[in-house]
Steps between C-alpha positions, in 0.01 A plus 500: 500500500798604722558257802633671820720158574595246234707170650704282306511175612318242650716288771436579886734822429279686238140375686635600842599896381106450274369490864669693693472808235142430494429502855741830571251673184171341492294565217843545284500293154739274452561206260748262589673310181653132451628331234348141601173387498535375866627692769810446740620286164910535543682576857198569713354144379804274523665563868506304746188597681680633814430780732890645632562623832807703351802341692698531217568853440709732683345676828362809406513460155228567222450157489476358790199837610305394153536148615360544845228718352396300221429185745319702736300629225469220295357237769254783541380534161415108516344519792290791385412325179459149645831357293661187701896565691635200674783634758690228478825640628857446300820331609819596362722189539927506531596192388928598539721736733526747232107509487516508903676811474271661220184388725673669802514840335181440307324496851640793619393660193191379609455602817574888425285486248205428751413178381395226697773208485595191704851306475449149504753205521507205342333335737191734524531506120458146452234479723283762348598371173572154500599473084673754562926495558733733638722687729241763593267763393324812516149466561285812345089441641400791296543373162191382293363369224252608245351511139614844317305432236159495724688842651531634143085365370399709840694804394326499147206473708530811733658722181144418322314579809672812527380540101885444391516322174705191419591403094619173448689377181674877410879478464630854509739612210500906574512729707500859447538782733363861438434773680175417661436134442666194375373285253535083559433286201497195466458368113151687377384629862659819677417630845562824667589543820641823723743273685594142413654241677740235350492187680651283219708232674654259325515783214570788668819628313311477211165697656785761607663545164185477247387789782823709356694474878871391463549197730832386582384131616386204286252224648698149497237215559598231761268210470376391815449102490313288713366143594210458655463161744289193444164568741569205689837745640260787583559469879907457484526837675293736699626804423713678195847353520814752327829479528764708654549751189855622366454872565728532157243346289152691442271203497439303822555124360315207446218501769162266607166669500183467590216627308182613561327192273680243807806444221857493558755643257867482487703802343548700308879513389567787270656468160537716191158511289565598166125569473345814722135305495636146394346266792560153349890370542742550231264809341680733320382910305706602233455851580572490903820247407605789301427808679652260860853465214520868388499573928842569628403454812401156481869433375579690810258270724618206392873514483459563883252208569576216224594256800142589674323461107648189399401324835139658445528364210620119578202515725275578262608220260507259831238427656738323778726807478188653607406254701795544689442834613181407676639157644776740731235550706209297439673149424176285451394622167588310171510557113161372506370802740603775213131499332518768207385852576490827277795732568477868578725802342684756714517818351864583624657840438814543399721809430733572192763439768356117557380578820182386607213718624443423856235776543184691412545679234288807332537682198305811534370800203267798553191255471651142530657268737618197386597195730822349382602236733279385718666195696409297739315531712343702303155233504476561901601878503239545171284724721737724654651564130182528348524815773841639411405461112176736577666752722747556199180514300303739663818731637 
């Protein structure tokens, strides 16, 4: 049998494009392929639950559109499909002058982006969030919070409805391009398909190059780490509390979120994994150590931020280094607070250069498109990709 549509990968990426290239062609066949036995397993399955507004990203940008699309779209697939979002709002706290400044031009950002903001003082910040300390902040209502994983079981859900199939437990190790199909295998099982799609994630270099396309970028693995509070602390805040972040640094610091369950987590930091998949702390692959080595521009990356890595790093070790980080603006938590909590892996782009991937990023052939970088917020903007990835499959 030759599939019209065959999807690799099954985080919210790889199930959002299932559906939409389903719904644009019903009756189509399609079989949708991941290497776990569970769904949303790696990125989709360890973030931190949280629905973006997009105030981050330039006005105008690719971004910040798939950003304010994906919420919009997102809320409305859970309401559709009866999946709980708590709009809880999100304050982004400065906590020094220099942060004053950054949340100055951070609202402004804001505001021509068309997103609904409020400046608040200290004052008004304290009194909508009492634990909370600081010289202001930039409230953001929109934001919410919600389960992707319940997002990703109701995808699976509408791609069988729509007589899509889903195969569990089949790693892919070829791919191979002809003239009117491609062949997927994965150990003794190949599929055809007309046009795949390569959602691989945390191994998409690897998707790219077994597929026979020259990539000139190398996935790096940041481990994500977080704490998760005692229940007793579930009411310490209201809403999502960030800080102000340091627009020359791609993550967005240590942060406290609520999730869906009624938890509270604090993170995550972001330090070197030297294990793509490697959840537990101090895990370690042979083969990724080596292949992250061989990289140039890892060499590159961190000769020009060893000061930011060996701080990540520190933290990491320290749980009051850590600590420490959460205390500059929410003073009342202790050692004791920092319950353990599985980490999550960012799969972070970088170029031969050592620059990191800030973008969406395709790799396309006659019949294939592969997603190469996918960043955040990727999880929020899942269904507005999912609609890019089929137009480039069906142009």
């Amino acid at each position: 049998m030759i599939y019209d549509f065959c999807v690799v990968g099954g985080g919210i990426v790889g199930l959002a494009t299932a559906m939409e290239l389903l719904r644009r062609r019903p009756g189509a066949s399609l079989v949708l392929v991941e290497k776990e036995e569970r769904l949303a397993s790696h990125q989709t399955g360890h973030n931190s639950g949280v629905i973006h507004a997009g105030i981050y990203y330039p006005p105008g940008s690719f971004k910040a559109e798939l950003c304010r699309r994906g919420a919009v779209a997102t809320k409305a697939f859970c309401e559709r499909h009866g999946i709980p979002v708590v709009t809880c709002g999100k304050l982004l706290v400065a906590t020094t002058p220099l942060e004053q400044e950054r949340m100055a031009a951070l609202y402004r950002r804001s505001v021509e982006n068309g997103i609904e903001v409020e400046l608040l003082d200290a004052r008004e910040l304290s009194r909508r969030e009492p634990a909370i300390t600081g010289l202001g902040a930039i409230h953001v209502p929109s934001t919410a919070i919600v389960s992707y994983a319940q997002i990703c079981e109701a995808m699976a859900r509408a791609i069988g409805e729509a007589g899509g199939e889903i195969v569990r437990g089949a790693a892919v190790d070829r791919i191979a391009e002809a003239a009117d199909d491609i062949a997927i295998g994965a150990g003794d099982r190949t599929w055809w398909a007309r046009r795949l799609a390569v959602c691989g994630g945390l191994q998409s270099d690897r998707l790219a190059r077994l597929a026979g396309i020259d990539v000139d970028f190398q996935i790096i693995p940041f481990r994500g780490e977080y704490f998760r509070l005692p229940a007793s602390r579930n009411r310490i805040v209201s809403s999502l509390i960030y800080p102000i972040p340091d627009p020359a640094l791609p993550f967005l610091g240590v942060h406290l979120t609520r999730m869906i369950d009624g938890s509270v987590t604090v993170g995550p930091n972001a330090v070197l994994g030297f294990a793509r998949e490697g959840y537990p702390k101090f895990s370690a692959d042979l083969r990724d150590m080596a292949q992250l080595m061989a990289f140039p521009g890892f060499w590159r990356l961190a000769a020009a931020q060893w000061r930011t890595g060996l701080v990540e790093m520190r933290n990491s070790l320290s749980r009051k280094g850590y600590l420490e980080l959460c205390r500059k603006y929410c003073p009342d938590l202790t050692l004791e607070d920092l319950l353990p909590m599985e980490a999550g892996i960012r799969a972070q782009a970088v170029t031969r250069a050592g620059g990191l991937m800030h973008d969406f990023h395709f790799a396309e052939t006659g019949r294939m498109v592969h997603v190469c970088n996918a960043p955040s917020p990727a999880a929020t903007s899942a269904i507005p990709i999912g609609e890019i990835i089929a137009d480039k499959c069906l142009a």
